[in-house]
N, CA, C and O of each residue as an XYZ file, in Angstrom:
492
protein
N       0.828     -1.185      0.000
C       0.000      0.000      0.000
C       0.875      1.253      0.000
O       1.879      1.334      0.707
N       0.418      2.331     -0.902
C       1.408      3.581     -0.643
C       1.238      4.275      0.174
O       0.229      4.083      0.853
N       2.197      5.500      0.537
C       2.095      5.835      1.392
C       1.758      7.262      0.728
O       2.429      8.186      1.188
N       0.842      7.592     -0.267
C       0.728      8.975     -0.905
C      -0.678      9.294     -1.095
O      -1.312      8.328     -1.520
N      -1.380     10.378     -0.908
C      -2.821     10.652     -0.976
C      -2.331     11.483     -2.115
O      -1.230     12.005     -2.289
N      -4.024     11.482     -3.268
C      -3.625     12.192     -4.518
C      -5.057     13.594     -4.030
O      -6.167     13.200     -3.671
N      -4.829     14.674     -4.091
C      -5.660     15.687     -4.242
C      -5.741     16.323     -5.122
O      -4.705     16.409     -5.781
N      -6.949     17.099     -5.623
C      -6.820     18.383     -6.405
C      -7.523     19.372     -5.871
O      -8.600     19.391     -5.275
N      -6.650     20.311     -6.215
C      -7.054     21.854     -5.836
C      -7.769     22.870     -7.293
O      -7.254     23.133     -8.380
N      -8.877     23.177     -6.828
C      -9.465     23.726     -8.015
C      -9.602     24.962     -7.655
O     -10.116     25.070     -6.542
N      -9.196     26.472     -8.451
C      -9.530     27.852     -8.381
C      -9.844     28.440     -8.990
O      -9.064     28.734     -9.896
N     -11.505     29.206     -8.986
C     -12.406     29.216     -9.599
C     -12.637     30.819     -8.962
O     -12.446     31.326     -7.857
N     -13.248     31.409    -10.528
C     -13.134     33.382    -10.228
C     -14.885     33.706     -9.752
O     -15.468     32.897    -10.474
N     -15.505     34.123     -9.293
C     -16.564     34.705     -8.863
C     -17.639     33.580     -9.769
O     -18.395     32.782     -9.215
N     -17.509     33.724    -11.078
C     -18.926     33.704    -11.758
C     -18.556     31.723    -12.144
O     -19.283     31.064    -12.887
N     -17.329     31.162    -11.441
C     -17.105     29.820    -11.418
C     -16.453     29.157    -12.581
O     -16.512     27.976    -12.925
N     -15.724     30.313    -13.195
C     -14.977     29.742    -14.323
C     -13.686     28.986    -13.796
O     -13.129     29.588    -12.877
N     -13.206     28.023    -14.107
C     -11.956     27.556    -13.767
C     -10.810     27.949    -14.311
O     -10.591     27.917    -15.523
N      -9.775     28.459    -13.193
C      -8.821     29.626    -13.252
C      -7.834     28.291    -12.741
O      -6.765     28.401    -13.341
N      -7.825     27.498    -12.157
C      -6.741     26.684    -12.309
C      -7.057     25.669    -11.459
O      -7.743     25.763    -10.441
N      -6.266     24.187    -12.136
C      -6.500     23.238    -11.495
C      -5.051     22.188    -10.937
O      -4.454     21.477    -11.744
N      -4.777     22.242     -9.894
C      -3.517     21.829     -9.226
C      -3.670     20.144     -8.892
O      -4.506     19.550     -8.212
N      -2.699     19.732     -9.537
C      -3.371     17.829     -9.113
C      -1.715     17.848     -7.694
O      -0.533     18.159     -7.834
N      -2.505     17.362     -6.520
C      -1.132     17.424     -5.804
C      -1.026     15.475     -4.863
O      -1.887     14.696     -4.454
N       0.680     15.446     -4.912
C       0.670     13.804     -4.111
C       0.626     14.321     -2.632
O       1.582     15.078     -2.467
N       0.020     14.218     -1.720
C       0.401     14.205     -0.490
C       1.464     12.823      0.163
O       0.851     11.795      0.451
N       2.585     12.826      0.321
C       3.339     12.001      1.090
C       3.261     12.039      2.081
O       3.532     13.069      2.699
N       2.806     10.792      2.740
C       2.790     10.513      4.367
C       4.359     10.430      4.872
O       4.991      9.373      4.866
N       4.809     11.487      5.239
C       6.324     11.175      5.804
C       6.351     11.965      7.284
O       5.766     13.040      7.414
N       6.990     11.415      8.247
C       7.483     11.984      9.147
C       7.981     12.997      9.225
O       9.152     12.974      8.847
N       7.452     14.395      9.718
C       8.668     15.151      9.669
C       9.634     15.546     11.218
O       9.375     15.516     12.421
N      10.846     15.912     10.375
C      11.999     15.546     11.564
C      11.764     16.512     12.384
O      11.373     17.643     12.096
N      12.003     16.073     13.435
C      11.680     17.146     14.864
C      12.504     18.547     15.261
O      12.406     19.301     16.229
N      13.506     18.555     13.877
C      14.684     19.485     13.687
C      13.447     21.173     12.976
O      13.339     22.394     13.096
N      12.873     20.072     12.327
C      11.805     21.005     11.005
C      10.367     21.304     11.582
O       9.568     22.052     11.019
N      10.139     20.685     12.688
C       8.815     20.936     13.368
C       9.049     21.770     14.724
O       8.057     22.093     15.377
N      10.280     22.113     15.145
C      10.787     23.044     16.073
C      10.699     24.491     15.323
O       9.780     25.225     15.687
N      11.563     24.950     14.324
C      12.055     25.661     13.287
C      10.432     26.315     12.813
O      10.147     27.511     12.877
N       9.564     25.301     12.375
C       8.163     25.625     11.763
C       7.328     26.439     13.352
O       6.593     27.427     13.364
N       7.613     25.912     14.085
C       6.826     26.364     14.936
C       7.305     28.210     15.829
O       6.656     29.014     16.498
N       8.835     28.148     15.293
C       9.196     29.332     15.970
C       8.648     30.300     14.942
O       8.256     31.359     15.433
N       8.514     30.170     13.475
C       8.151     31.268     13.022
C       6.995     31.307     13.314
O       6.755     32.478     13.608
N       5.540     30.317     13.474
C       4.912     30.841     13.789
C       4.525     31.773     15.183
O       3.652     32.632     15.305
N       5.383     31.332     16.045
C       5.376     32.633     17.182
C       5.800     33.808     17.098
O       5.576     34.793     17.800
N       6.670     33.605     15.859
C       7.155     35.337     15.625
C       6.160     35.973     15.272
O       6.099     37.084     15.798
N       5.287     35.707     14.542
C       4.564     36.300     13.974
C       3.822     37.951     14.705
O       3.213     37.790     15.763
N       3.857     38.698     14.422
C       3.743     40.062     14.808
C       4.161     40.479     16.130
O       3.391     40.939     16.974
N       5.497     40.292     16.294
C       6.177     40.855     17.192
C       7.430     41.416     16.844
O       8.233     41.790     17.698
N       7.708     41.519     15.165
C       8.634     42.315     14.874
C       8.147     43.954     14.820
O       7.273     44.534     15.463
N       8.967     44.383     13.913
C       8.445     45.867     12.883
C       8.814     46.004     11.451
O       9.977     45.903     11.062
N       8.085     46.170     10.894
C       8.433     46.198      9.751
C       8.797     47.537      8.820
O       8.652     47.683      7.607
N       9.378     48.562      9.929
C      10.065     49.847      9.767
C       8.706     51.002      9.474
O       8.625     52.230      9.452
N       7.940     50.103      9.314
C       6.887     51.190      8.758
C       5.619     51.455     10.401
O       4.527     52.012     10.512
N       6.309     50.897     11.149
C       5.277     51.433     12.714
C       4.508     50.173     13.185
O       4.398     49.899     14.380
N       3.987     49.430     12.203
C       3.488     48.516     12.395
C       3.933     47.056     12.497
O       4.763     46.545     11.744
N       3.408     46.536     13.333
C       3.807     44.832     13.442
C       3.863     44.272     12.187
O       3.115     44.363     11.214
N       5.449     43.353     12.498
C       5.608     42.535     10.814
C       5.217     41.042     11.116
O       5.675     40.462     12.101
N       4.361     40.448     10.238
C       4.348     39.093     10.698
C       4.857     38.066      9.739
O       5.052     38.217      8.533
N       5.024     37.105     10.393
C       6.116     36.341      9.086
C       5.036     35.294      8.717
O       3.936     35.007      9.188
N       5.950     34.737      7.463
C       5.505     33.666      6.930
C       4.740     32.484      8.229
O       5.084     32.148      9.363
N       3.393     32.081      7.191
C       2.931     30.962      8.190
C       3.054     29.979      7.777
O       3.090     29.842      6.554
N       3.177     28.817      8.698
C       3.435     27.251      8.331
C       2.561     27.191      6.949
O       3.113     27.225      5.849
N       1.215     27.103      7.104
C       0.794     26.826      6.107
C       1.505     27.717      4.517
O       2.270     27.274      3.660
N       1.111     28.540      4.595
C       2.564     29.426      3.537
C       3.301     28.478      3.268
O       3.113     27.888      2.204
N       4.441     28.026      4.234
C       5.615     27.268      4.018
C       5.508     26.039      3.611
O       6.448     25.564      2.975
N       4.244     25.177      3.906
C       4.039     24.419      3.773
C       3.496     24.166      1.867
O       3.653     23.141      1.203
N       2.760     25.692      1.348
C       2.125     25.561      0.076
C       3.440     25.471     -0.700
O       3.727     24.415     -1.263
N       4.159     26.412     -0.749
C       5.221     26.792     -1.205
C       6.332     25.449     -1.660
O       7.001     25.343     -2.687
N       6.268     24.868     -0.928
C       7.277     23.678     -0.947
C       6.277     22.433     -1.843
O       6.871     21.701     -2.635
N       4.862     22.284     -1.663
C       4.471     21.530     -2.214
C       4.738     22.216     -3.902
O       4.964     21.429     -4.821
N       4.687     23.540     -4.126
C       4.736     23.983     -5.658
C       6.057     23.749     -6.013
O       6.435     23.601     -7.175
N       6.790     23.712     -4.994
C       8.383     23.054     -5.478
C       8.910     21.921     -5.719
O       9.898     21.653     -6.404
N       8.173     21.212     -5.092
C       7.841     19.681     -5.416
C       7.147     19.177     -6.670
O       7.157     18.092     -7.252
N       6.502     20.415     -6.898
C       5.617     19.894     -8.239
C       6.387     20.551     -9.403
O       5.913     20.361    -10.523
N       7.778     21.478     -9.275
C       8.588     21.319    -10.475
C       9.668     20.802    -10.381
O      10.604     21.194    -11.077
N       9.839     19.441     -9.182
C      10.376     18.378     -9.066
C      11.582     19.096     -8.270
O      12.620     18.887     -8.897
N      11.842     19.950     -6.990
C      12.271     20.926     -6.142
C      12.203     20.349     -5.154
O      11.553     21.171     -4.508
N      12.433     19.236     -4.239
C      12.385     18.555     -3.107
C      13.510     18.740     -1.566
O      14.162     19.772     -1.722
N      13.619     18.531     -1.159
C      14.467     18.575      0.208
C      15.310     19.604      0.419
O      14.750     20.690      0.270
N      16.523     19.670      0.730
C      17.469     20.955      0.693
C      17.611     21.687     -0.002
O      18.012     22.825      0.242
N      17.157     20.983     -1.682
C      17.283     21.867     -2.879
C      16.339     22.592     -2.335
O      16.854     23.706     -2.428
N      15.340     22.752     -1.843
C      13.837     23.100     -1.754
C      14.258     24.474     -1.168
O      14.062     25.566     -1.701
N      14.982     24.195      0.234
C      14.874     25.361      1.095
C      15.678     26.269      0.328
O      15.326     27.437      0.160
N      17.144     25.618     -0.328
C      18.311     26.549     -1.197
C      17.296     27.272     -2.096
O      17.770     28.396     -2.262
N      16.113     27.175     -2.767
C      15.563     27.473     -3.853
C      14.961     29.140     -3.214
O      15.054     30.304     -3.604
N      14.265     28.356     -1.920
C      13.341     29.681     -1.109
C      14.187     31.041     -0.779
O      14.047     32.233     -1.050
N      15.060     30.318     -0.115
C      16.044     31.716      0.581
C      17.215     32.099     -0.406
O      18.118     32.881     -0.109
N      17.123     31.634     -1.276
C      17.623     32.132     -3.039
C      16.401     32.882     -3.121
O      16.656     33.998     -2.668
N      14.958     32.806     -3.547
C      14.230     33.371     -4.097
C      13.736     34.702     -3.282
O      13.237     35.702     -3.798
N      13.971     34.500     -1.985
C      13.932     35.766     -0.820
C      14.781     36.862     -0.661
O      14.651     38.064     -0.430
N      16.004     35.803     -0.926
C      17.200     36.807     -0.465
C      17.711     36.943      0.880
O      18.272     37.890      1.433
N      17.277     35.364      1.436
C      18.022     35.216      3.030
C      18.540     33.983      3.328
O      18.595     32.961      2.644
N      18.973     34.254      4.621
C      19.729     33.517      4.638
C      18.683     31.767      5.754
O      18.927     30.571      5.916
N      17.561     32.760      6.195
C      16.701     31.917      7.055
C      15.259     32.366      6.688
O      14.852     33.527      6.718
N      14.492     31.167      6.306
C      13.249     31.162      5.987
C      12.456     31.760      7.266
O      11.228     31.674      7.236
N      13.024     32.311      8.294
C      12.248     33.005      9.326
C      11.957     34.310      9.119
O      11.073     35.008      9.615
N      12.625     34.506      8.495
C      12.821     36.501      7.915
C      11.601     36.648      7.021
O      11.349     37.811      6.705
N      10.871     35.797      6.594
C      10.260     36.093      5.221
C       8.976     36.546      5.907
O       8.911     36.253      7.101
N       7.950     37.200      5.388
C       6.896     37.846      5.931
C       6.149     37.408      5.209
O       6.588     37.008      4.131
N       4.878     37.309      5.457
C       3.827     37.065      4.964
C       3.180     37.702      3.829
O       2.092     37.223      3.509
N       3.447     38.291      3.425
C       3.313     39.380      2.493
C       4.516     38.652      1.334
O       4.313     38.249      0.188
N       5.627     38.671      2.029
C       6.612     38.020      0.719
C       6.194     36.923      0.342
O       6.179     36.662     -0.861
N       5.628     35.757      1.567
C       5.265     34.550      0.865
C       4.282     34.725     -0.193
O       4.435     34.389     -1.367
N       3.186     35.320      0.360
C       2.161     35.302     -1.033
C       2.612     36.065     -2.135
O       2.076     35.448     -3.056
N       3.072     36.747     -2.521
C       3.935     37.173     -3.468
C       4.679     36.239     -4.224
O       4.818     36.296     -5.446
N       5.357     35.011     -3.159
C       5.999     34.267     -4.120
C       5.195     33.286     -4.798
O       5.262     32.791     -5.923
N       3.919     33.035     -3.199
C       3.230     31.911     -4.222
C       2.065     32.186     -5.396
O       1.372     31.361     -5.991
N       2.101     33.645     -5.510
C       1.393     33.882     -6.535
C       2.298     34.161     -8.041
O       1.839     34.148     -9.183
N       3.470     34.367     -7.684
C       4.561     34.324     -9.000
C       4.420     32.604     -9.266
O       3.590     32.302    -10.124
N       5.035     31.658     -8.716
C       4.860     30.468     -8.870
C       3.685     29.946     -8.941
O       3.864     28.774     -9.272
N       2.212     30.217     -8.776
C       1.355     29.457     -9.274
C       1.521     29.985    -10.953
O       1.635     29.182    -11.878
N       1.508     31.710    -11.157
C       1.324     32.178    -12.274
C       2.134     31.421    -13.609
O       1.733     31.004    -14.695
N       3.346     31.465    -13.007
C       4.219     30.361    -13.735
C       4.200     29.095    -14.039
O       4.885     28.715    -14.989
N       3.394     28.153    -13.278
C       2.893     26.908    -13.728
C       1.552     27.263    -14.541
O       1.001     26.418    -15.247
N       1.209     28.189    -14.434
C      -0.114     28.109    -15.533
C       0.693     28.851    -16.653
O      -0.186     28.975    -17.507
N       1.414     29.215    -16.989
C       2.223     29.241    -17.850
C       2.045     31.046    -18.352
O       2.533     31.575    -19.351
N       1.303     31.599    -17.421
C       1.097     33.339    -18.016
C       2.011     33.786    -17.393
O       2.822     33.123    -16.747
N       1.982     35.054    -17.527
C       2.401     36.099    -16.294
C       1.164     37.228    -16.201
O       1.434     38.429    -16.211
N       0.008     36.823    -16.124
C      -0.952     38.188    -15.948
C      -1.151     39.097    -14.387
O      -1.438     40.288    -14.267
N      -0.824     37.821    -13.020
C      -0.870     38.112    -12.394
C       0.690     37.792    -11.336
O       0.763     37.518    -10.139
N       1.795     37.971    -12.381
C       3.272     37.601    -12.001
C       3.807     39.288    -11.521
O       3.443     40.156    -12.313
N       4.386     39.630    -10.660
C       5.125     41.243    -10.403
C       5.503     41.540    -10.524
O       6.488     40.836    -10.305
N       5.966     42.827    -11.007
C       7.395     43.168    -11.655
C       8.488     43.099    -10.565
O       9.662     43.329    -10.853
């Protein structure tokens, strides 16, 4: 028996046209207690920085981190390459720095890019 659940994610605009359809493997794997420490501190950071502008910065959330890596997986982007790919694509050196605001940014460049446009990609 495997150890992989198959899902799809369907995204659909107001009037229910289909704007995109994501087929994803879920792998049942353990994760290491190194990566479930790490996941959990950013989510406590979350709005207790500043983000120079007066207001609380909040960082990336698990789930974020969690989408992100599955879209990296799906252009065959897996394990260390995975994280080298993120904090290449950020510009840090620790996936804790990234804000929430940057994540969706990235994961809206990378969905845009698997659907193969750029209508809603940023300059």
């Amino acid at each position: 028996m495997s150890n992989e659940e198959r899902k799809i994610l369907e995204v659909r605009s107001d009037s229910g046209e289909l704007l995109l359809k994501l087929r994803v493997i879920v792998k049942n794997e353990s994760v290491p207690e190194q990566q479930k420490k790490s996941e959990s501190r950013v989510e406590k950071k979350g709005g207790n920085g500043n983000n120079g502008n007066g207001g609380p910065q909040e960082f990336m959330t698990d789930a974020q981190k969690r989408y992100l890596f599955r879209l990296l997986a799906g252009e065959g982007i897996e394990g260390e390459a995975a994280y080298d790919e993120l904090k290449k694509a950020f510009g840090v050196d620790d996936l804790k720095k990234v804000t929430k605001q940057e994540a969706s940014q990235e994961i809206e460049r990378r969905l845009a890019g698997q659907k193969g446009g750029d209508s809603h990609a940023q300059a």
